[in-house]
C-alpha positions as CSV (number, residue, x, y, z in Angstrom):
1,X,-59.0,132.6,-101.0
2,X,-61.9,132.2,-98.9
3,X,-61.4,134.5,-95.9
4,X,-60.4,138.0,-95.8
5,X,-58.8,140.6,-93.4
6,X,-61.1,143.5,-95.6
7,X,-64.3,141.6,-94.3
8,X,-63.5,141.7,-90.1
9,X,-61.9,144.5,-87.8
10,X,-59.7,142.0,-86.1
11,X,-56.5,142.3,-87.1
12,X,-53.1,144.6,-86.5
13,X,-51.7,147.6,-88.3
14,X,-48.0,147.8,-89.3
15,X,-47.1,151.2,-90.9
16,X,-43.2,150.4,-91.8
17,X,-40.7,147.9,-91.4
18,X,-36.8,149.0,-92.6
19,X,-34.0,146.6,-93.2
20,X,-30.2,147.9,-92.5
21,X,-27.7,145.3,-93.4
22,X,-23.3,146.2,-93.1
23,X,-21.1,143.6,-94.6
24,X,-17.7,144.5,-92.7
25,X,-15.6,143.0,-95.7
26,X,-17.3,145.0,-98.5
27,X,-17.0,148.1,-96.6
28,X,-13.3,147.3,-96.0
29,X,-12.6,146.7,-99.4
30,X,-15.8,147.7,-101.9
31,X,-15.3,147.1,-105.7
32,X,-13.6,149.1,-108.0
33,X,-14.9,149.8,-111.4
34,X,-14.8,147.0,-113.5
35,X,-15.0,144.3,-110.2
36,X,-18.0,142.5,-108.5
37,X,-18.6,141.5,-105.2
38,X,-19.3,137.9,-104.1
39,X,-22.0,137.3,-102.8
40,X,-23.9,138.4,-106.0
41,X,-26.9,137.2,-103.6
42,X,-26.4,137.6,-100.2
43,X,-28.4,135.5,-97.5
44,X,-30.4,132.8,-98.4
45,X,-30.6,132.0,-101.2
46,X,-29.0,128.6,-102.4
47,X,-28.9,125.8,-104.5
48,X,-28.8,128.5,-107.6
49,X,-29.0,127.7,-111.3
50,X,-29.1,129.8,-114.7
51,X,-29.4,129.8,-117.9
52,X,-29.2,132.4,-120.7
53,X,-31.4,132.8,-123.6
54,X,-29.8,135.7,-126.0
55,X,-28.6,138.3,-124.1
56,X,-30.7,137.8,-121.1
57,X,-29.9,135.7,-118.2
58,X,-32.1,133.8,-115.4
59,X,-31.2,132.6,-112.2
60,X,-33.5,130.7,-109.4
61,X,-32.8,129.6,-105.8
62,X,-34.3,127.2,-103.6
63,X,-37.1,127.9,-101.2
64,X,-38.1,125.2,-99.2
65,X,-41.1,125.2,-97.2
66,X,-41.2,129.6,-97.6
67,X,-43.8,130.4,-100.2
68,X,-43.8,131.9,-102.7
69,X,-41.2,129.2,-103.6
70,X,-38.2,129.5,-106.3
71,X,-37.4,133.2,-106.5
72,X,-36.7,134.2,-110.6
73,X,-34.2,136.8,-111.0
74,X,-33.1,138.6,-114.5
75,X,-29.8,140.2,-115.4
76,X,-27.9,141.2,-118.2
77,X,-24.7,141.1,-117.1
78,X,-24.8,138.6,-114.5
79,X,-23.5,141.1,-111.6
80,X,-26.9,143.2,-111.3
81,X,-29.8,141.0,-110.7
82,X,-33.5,142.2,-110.6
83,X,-36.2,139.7,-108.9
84,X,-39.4,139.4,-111.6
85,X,-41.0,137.0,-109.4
86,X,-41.4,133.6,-108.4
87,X,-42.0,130.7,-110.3
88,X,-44.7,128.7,-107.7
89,X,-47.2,131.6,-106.6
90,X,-50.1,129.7,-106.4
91,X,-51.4,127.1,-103.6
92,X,-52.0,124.9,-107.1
93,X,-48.3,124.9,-107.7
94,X,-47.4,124.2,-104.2
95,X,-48.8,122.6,-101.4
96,X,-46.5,122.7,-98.2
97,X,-49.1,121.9,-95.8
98,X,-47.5,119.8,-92.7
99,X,-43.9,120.4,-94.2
100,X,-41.3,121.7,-91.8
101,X,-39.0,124.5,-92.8
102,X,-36.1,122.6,-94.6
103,X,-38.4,120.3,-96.6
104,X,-40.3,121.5,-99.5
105,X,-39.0,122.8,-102.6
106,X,-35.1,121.7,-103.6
107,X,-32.7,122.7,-105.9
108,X,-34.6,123.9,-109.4
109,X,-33.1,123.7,-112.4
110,X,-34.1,126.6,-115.5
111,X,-33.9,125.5,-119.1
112,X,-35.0,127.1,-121.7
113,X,-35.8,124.8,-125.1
114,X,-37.7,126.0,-127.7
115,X,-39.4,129.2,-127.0
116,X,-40.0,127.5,-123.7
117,X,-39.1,128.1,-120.1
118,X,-38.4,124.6,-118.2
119,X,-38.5,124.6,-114.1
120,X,-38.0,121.4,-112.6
121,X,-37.4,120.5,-109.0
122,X,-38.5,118.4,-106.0
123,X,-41.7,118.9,-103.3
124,X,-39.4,117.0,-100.6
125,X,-42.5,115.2,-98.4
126,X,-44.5,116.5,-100.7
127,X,-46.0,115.8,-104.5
128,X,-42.2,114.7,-105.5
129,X,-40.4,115.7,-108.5
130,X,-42.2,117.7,-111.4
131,X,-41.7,120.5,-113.4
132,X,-43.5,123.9,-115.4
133,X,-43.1,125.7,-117.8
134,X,-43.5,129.0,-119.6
135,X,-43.4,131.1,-122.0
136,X,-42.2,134.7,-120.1
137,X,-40.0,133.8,-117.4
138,X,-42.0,136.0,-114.9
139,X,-44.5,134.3,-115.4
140,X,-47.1,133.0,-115.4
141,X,-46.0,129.6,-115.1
142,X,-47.9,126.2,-115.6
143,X,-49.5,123.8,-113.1
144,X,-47.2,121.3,-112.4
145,X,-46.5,118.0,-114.0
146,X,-46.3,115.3,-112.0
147,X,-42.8,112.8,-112.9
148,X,-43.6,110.0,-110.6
149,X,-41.2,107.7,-112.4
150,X,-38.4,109.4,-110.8
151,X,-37.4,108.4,-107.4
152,X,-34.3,111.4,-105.5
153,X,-34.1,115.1,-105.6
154,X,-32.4,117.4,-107.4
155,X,-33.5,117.1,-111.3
156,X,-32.1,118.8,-114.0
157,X,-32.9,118.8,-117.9
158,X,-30.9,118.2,-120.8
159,X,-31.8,119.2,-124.2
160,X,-29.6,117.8,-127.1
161,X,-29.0,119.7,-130.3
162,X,-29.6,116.4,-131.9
163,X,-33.4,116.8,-130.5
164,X,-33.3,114.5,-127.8
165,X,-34.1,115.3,-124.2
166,X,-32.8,113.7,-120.4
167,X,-33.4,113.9,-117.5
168,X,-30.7,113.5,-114.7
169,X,-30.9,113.3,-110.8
170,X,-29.7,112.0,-107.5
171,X,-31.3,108.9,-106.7
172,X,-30.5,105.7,-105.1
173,X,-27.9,103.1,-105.4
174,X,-27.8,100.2,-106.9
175,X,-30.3,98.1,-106.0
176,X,-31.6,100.9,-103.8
177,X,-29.2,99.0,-101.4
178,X,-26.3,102.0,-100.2
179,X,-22.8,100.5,-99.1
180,X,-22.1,103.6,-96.8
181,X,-23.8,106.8,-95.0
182,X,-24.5,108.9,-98.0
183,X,-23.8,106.5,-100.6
184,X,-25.9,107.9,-103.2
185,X,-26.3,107.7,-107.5
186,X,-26.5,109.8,-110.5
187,X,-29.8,108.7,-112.7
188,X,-29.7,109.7,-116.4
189,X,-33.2,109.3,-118.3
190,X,-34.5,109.9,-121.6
191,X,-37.2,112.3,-121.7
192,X,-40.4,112.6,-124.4
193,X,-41.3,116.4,-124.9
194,X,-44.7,115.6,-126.2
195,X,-45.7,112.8,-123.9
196,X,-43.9,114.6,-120.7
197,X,-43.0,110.8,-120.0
198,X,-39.6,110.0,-118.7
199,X,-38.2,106.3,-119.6
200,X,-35.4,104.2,-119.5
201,X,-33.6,105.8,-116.9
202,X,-29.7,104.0,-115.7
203,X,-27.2,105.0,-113.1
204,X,-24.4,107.0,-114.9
205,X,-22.3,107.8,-111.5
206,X,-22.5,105.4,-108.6
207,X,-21.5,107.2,-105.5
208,X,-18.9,109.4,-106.8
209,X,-15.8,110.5,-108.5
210,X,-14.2,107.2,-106.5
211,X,-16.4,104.9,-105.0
212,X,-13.5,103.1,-103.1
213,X,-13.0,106.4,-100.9
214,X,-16.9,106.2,-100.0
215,X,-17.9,109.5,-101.2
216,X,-20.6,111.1,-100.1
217,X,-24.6,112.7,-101.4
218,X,-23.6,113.2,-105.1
219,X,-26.4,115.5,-106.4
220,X,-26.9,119.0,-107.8
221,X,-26.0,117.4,-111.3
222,X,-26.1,119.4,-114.6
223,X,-25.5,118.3,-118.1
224,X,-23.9,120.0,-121.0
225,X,-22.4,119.9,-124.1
226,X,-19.2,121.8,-125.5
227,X,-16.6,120.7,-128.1
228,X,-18.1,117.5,-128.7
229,X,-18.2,116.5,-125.3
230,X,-21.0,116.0,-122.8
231,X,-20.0,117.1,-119.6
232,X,-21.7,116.0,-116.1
233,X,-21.0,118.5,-113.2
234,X,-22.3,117.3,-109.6
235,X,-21.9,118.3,-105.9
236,X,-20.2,115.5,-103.5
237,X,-19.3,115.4,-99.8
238,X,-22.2,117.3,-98.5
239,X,-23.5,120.5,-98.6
240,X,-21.5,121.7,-95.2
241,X,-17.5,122.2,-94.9
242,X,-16.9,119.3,-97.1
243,X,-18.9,120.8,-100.3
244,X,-17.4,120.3,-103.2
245,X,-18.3,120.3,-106.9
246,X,-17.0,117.3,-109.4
247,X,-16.8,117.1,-113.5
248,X,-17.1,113.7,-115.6
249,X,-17.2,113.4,-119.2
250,X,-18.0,111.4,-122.2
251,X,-18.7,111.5,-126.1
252,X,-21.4,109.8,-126.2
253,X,-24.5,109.9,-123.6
254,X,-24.7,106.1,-124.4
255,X,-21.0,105.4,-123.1
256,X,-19.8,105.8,-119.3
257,X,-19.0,109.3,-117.7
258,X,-15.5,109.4,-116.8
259,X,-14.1,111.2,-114.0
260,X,-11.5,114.0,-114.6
261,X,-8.1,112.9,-112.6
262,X,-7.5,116.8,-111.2
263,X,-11.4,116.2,-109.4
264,X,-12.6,118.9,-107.5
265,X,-12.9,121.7,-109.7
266,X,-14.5,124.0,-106.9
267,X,-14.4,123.3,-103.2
268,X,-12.8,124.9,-99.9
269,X,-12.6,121.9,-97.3
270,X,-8.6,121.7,-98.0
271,X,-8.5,125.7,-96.3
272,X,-7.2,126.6,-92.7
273,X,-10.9,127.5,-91.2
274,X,-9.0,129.7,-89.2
275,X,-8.5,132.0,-92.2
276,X,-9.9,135.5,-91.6
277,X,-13.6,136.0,-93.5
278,X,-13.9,132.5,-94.3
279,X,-16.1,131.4,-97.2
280,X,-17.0,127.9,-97.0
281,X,-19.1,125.0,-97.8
282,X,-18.9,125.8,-101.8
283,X,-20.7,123.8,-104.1
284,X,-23.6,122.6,-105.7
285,X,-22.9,124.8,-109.1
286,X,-24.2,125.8,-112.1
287,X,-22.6,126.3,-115.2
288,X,-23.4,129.3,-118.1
289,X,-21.7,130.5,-121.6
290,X,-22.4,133.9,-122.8
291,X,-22.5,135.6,-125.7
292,X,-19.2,136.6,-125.8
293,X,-17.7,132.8,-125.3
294,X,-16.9,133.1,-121.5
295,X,-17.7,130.5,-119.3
296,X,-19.4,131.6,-115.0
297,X,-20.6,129.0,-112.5
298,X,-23.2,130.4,-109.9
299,X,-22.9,128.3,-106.4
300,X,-23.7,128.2,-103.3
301,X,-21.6,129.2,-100.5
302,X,-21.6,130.5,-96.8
303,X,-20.3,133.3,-94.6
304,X,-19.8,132.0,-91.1
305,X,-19.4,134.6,-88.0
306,X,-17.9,132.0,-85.7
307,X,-16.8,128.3,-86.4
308,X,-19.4,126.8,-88.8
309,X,-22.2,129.2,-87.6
310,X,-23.6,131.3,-90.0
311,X,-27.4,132.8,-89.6
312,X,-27.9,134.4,-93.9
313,X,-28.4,130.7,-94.8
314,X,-26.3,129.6,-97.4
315,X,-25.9,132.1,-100.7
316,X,-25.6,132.7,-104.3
317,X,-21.6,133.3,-105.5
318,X,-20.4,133.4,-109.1
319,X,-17.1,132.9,-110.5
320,X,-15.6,132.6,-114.3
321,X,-14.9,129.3,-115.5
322,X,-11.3,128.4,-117.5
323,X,-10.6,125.7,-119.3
324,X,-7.7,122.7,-119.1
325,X,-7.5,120.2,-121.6
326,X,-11.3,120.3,-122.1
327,X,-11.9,120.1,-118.7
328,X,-13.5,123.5,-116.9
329,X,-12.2,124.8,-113.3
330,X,-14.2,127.1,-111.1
331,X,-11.5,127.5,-108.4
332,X,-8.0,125.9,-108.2
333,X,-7.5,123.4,-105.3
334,X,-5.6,125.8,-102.4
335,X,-7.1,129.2,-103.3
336,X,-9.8,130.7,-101.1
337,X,-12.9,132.2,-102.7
338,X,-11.9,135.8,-104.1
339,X,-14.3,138.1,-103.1
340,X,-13.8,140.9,-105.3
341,X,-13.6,139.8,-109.3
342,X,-12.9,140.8,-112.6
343,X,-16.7,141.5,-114.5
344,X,-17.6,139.4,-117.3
345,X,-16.9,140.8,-120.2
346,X,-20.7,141.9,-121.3
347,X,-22.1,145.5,-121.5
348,X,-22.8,146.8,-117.5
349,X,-26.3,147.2,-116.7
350,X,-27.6,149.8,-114.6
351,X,-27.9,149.0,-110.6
352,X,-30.9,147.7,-109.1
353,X,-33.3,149.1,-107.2
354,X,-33.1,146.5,-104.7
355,X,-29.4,145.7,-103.8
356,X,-29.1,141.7,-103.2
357,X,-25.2,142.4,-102.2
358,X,-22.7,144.1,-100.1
359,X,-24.0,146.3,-97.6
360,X,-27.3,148.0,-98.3
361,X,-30.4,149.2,-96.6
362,X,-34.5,149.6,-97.5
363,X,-37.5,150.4,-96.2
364,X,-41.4,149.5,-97.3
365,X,-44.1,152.0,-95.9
366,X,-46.4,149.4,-97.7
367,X,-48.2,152.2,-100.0
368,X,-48.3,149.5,-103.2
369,X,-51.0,146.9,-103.6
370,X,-49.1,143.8,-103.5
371,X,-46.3,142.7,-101.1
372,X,-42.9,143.5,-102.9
373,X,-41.3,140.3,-103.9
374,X,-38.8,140.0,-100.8
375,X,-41.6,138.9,-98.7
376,X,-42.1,135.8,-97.8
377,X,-44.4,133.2,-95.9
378,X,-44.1,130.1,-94.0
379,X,-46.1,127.4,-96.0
380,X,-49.1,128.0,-98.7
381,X,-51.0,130.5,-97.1
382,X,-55.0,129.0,-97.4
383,X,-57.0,132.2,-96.8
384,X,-56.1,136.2,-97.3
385,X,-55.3,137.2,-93.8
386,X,-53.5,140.0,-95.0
387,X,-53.9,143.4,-96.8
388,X,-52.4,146.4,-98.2
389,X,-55.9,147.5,-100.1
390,X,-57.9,148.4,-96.8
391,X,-56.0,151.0,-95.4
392,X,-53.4,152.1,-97.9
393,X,-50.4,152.9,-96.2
394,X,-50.4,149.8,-93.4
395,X,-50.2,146.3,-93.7
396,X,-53.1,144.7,-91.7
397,X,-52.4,141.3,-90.7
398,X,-55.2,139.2,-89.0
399,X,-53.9,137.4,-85.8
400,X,-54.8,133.4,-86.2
401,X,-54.0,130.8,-83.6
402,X,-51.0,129.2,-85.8
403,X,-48.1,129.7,-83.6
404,X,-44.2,129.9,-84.7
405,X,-43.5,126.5,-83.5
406,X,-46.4,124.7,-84.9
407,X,-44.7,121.9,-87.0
408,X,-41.6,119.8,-86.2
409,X,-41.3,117.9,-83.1
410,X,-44.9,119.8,-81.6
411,X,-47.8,119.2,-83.5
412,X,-49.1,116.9,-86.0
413,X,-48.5,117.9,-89.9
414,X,-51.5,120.3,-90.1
415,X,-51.3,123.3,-92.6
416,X,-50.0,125.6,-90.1
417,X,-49.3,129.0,-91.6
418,X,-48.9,131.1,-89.3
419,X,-49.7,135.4,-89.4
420,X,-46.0,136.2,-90.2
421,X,-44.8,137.6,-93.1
422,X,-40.9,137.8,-93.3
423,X,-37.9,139.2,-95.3
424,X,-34.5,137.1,-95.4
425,X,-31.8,138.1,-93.0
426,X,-29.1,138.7,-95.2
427,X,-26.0,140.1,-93.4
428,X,-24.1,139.2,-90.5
429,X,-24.8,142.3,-88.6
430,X,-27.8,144.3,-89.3
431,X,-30.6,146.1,-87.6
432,X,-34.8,145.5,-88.4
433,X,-37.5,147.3,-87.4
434,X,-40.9,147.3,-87.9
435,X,-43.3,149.7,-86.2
436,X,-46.7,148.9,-84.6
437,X,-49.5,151.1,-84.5
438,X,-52.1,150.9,-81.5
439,X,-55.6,152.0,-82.2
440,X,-58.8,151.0,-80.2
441,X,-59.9,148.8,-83.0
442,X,-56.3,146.5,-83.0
443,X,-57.2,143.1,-82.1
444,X,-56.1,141.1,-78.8
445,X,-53.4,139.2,-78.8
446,X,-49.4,139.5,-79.1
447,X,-47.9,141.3,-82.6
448,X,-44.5,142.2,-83.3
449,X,-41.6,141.4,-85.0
450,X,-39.3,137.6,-84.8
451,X,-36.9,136.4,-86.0
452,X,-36.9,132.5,-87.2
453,X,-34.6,130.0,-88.6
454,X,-36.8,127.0,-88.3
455,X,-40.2,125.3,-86.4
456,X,-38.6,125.6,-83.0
457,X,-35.5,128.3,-83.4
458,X,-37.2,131.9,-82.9
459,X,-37.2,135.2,-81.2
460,X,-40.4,137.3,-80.8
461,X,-40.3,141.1,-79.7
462,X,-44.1,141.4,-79.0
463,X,-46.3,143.8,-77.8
464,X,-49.5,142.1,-75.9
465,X,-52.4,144.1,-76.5
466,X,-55.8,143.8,-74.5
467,X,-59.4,144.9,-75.0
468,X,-59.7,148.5,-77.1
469,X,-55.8,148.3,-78.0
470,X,-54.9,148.7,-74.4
471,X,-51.0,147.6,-75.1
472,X,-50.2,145.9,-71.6
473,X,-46.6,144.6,-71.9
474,X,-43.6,144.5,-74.4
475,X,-42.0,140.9,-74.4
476,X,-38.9,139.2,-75.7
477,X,-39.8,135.3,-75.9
478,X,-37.6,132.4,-77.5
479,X,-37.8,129.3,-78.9
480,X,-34.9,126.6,-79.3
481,X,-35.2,122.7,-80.0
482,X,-33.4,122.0,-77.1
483,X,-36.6,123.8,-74.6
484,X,-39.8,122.0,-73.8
485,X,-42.2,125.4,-74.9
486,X,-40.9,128.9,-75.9
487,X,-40.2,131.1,-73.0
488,X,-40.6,134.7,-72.2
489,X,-36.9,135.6,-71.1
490,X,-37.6,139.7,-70.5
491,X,-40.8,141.7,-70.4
492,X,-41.5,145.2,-69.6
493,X,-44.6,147.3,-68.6
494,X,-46.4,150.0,-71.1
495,X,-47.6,153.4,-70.1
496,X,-51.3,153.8,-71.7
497,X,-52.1,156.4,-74.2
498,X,-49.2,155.0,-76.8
499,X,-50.1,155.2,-80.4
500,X,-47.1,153.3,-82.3
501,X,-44.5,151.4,-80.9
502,X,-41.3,151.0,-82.6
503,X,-39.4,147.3,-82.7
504,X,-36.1,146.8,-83.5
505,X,-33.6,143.1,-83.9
506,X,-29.9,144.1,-84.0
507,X,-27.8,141.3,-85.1
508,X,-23.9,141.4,-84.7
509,X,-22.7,138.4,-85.5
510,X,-23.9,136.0,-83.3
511,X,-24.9,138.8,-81.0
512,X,-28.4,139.6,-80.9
513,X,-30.1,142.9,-79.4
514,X,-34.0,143.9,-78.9
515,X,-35.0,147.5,-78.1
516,X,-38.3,149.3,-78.2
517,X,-39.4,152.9,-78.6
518,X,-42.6,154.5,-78.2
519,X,-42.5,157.8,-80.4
520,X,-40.0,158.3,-83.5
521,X,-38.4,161.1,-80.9
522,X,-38.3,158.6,-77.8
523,X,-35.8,156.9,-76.7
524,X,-34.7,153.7,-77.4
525,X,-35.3,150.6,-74.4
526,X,-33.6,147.6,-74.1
527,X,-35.1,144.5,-73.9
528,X,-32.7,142.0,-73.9
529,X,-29.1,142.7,-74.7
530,X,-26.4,140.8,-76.4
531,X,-28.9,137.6,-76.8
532,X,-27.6,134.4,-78.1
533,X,-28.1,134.8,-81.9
534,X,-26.3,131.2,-82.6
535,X,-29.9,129.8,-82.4
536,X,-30.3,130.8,-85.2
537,X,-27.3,129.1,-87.0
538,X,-27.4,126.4,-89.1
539,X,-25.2,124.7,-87.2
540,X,-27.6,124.7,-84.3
541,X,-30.6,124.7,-85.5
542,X,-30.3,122.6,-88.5
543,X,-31.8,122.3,-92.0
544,X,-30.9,124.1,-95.1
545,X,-32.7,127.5,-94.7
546,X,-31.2,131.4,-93.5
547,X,-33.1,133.3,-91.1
548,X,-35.9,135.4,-91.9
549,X,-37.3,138.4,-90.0
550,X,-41.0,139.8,-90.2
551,X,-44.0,140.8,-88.7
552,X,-45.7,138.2,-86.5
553,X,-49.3,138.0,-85.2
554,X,-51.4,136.2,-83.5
555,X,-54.6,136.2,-80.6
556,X,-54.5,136.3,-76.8
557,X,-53.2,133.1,-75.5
C-alpha cells in the first residue's frame, strides 16, 4: 500500500473503544446446560453456509461492500464458533471501488473437495461470479477465478461421489424474459475441476415450487445427496417477512427436480407479527450432516424492535434438521423459531474468547499489531491510513477527505473509502464508546465515533479539532436519504486544556442516545437524547447490511 500513517504526523489517536451489547430475551431466559441460544451469530451476519470436513466445521457470511469480505468461522460443535479470518483480505481478491453498501459480495458458498477448500460467490456490480480456493481454511486463499459464463448471484458447488462436479445458481428466466416481479430461475451446470470451465448449464427450477402462484427471487440454492437422492434446497419469496426456504428432489441430476407437496420446510410469514420477540424473515439455509448422522441448517434470520425494523442486520440461526419420508424439515409450518435448543449431539467445545451470541461485552485497547478480526472497512482500502505499530497502544487513523456519504445518490462511483474503521452493531440495545485523545500534534478536522447503516443513513459524534489539537466543539450530525446533505442537529462548546474525550452511542431499540465525557472521573453530557435510531433499520434505509459502529475521521471542512 503506497501511503502510510507511520510516514506523516497528521492523523488522530484513539486509545480504546468498548462494545456492551444486552439481549433482553437471553437474559430472561439464558440456556441451560445442554441448550444453545439462537442467534449462534448475532448481528449481521447473513446469507450463512457450512460445511464440515471430519470433525471440524466451517461457516461463512456475506459481506457486501465491508472489507475484509466473507468472514470464516471454525467450530467443533457448531454452538461455539471462533472467527480465523476472512476469505477476501486482499485488494486482489476484491475490488469494491464505486460499490454502494449493499452491493458487493453475496451469499458464499464453502465446499471442501479433495483436500481443497472451495469459496464461490458473487462481486454484485462488480467482477461477477468466481470462486478460490485453499488448502487451510484460514487461509491464505487464491486469487480469484473469473466464471463469466454464469450470468445471477448466489452460486453454489456440487461435488458428486461419482466424480463429477455442478454448479447451481439464481439466474434468469427463460429466455431471460420474467413473467412477473421477481420471477426468477434455478441454473444447474456441469463443472471441469481441471479446466475451471463451467458448460452446459439448463434451468432445473423455473420460478418456484409453483409457478402458477408467481413465486418470487428463488435463490440461495444448495445441492446434496443422501439415500440415493439428490436434493435441491432454495430460498423463495424474498429475503424480508415472506422468507421462506423450499426442497425439490430427484434421482438423477439428468431428470427434473420435483417439488415436495408439504413445501416450505422453514419459513415464519404464516406467524401473528404481533407475537412477543418476533423472529422473522427466515431463510436462505444451509444444510450440514455430522459425524454422528444428525442433520442442522444454519439460516438467516432477524430480530425486529418495532414492526419490520431491525438495526443488527439480518443473522446467523441454526436448527436440527428431521426427516419425513426422505424429505428434511427445518421448522414445522405454525411454530415460531425456538430460541433456546437441544445441542447437537457432538463433544462441547470450550467457549470463545469472543462471544458472537446472547448478551456479551469487549473492549480493544489496540496493544496487538493487527486489527482483531471484528473490524471492518467500507470498501478496499487503497493506501495504509491506519496503524497500530507507531504508537503501540493507540490506533492512529489519518483523516482523508472521503466523507460517510460519498457513494449512492451523491457522488460518482469513485473508490471512496473513507477513515472509518467499524465493528457490527449486534444487539438491540447496547452502548459504544470510543475515546479520543487530544495532543498538539492531532490533526484538524472532525474525529469521532458514527454509526452507519448505509451511504446516506449515519450518525456522527465528533469532536472538531483546530490548529495544535485545540478541540473547539463536540457535534452530533446525521445523515438520512430522505435530507439534501447531513446536518448537525446538536453541538456543544469545549473548555481548552482537555486531553481525552470520551464518546459514547447508546442504542435501545430504536432509541438512540449520544453523551460525551471529558476525564474517565467526569461526568457524562448529553448530546442528543432519545434520537431516532430507525434510520438505521433496514426497513428505512434499505439494502441487506446491519449497522456498524467505529471510529470515523476526516479533515477540516
Amino acid at each position: 500500500m503506497p501511503a502510510s500513517v507511520h510516514n506523516t504526523t497528521a492523523y488522530v489517536e484513539f486509545t480504546s473503544f468498548s462494545y456492551e451489547g444486552r439481549d433482553p430475551v437471553f437474559d430472561k431466559a439464558p440456556p441451560s446446560p445442554g441448550e444453545y441460544y439462537n442467534p449462534i451469530l448475532a448481528g449481521y451476519y447473513p446469507d450463512p453456509s457450512i460445511c464440515r470436513v471430519g470433525n471440524d466445521y466451517y461457516l461463512i457470511n456475506s459481506s457486501f461492500a465491508h472489507y475484509p469480505g466473507v468472514p470464516i468461522f471454525h467450530s467443533t460443535d457448531l454452538v461455539n464458533w471462533k472467527q480465523i479470518g476472512h476469505v477476501l483480505n486482499r485488494p486482489s481478491q476484491l475490488n469494491l471501488d464505486g460499490l454502494a453498501v449493499s452491493q458487493g459480495i453475496y451469499a458464499p458458498a464453502i465446499s471442501y473437495h479433495s483436500g481443497t477448500f472451495y469459496m464461490i460467490t458473487t462481486n454484485v456490480w462488480g467482477i461477477g461470479n468466481f470462486y478460490v480456493t485453499a488448502e487451510n481454511p484460514a487461509g491464505p486463499w487464491s486469487d480469484p477465478v473469473l466464471l463469466p459464463e454464469i450470468n445471477g448471484i448466489d452460486p453454489s458447488f456440487f461435488f458428486d461421489d461419482n466424480g463429477r462436479a455442478y454448479i447451481v445458481h439464481n439466474g434468469p428466466p427463460p429466455d431471460g424474459k420474467p413473467l412477473y416481479d421477481g420471477h426468477r430461475a434455478i441454473w444447474l451446470w456441469e463443472f471441469d475441476v481441471k479446466t475451471k470451465k463451467a458448460a452446459n448449464g439448463r434451468i432445473v427450477v423455473n420460478g418456484g415450487v409453483d409457478i402458477t402462484k408467481k413465486p418470487s427471487w428463488i435463490e440461495g440454492p444448495h445441492i446434496y445427496k443422501r439415500n440415493g437422492y439428490y436434493y435441491l434446497c432454495a430460498a423463495e419469496g424474498g429475503t424480508s417477512v415472506n422468507h421462506s426456504q423450499v426442497i425439490f428432489r430427484t434421482k438423477s441430476l439428468a431428470d427434473a427436480f420435483v417439488p415436495w407437496s408439504e413445501n416450505p420446510i422453514l419459513t415464519q410469514r404464516d406467524l401473528d407479527p404481533e407475537r412477543p420477540d418476533p423472529v422473522t424473515s427466515l431463510g436462505h439455509a444451509d444444510l450440514v450432516e455430522t459425524q454422528t448422522g444428525e442433520w442442522w441448517a444454519v439460516f438467516l434470520g432477524v430480530r425486529p424492535y418495532e414492526g419490520n425494523h431491525y438495526n443488527t442486520g439480518r443473522e446467523t440461526f441454526m436448527l436440527p434438521v428431521t426427516w419425513e419420508n426422505d424429505w428434511p424439515v427445518i421448522l414445522k409450518k405454525g411454530e415460531p423459531l425456538p430460541r433456546l435448543v437441544k445441542r447437537p449431539n457432538l463433544p462441547d467445545t470450550p467457549e470463545p474468547k469472543t462471544a458472537l451470541s446472547g448478551s456479551f461485552s469487549w473492549r480493544d485497547d489496540f496493544n496487538n499489531t493487527q486489527l482483531a478480526s471484528r473490524w471492518l472497512f467500507l470498501r478496499t482500502p487503497r493506501e495504509q491510513w491506519w496503524s497500530l505499530a507507531a504508537k503501540p497502544g493507540s490506533l492512529l487513523i489519518a483523516p482523508r477527505p472521503v466523507a460517510l456519504n460519498s457513494i449512492g445518490k451523491r457522488d460518482a462511483k469513485l473508490n471512496q473509502n473513507p477513515s472509518f474503521i467499524a465493528c457490527r452493531q449486534q444487539h438491540r440495545d447496547f452502548s459504544a464508546t470510543a475515546t479520543l485523545a487530544i495532543d498538539a500534534s492531532i490533526a484538524p478536522g472532525d474525529a469521532g465515533i458514527a454509526c452507519l447503516q448505509n451511504d446516506a443513513n449515519y450518525y456522527f459524534l465528533g469532536v472538531r479539532v483546530g490548529e495544535r489539537g485545540a478541540p473547539g466543539e463536540i457535534f452530533l450530525e446525521r445523515s438520512t436519504k430522505t435530507s439534501t446533505a447531513p446536518e448537525i442537529i446538536a453541538r456543544a462548546s469545549l473548555t481548552t486544556g482537555i486531553r481525552e474525550i470520551e464518546l459514547k452511542i447508546n442504542g435501545v431499540g430504536k432509541s438512540y442516545s449520544f453523551a460525551y465525557r471529558c476525564s474517565p472521573e467526569g461526568r457524562w453530557m448529553p448530546l442528543g437524547a432519545n434520537m431516532d435510531g430507525s434510520i438505521l433499520s433496514t426497513q428505512s434505509a434499505g439494502g441487506f447490511v446491519g449497522a456498524v459502529i467505529g471510529m470515523y475521521a476526516r479533515p477540516a471542512m
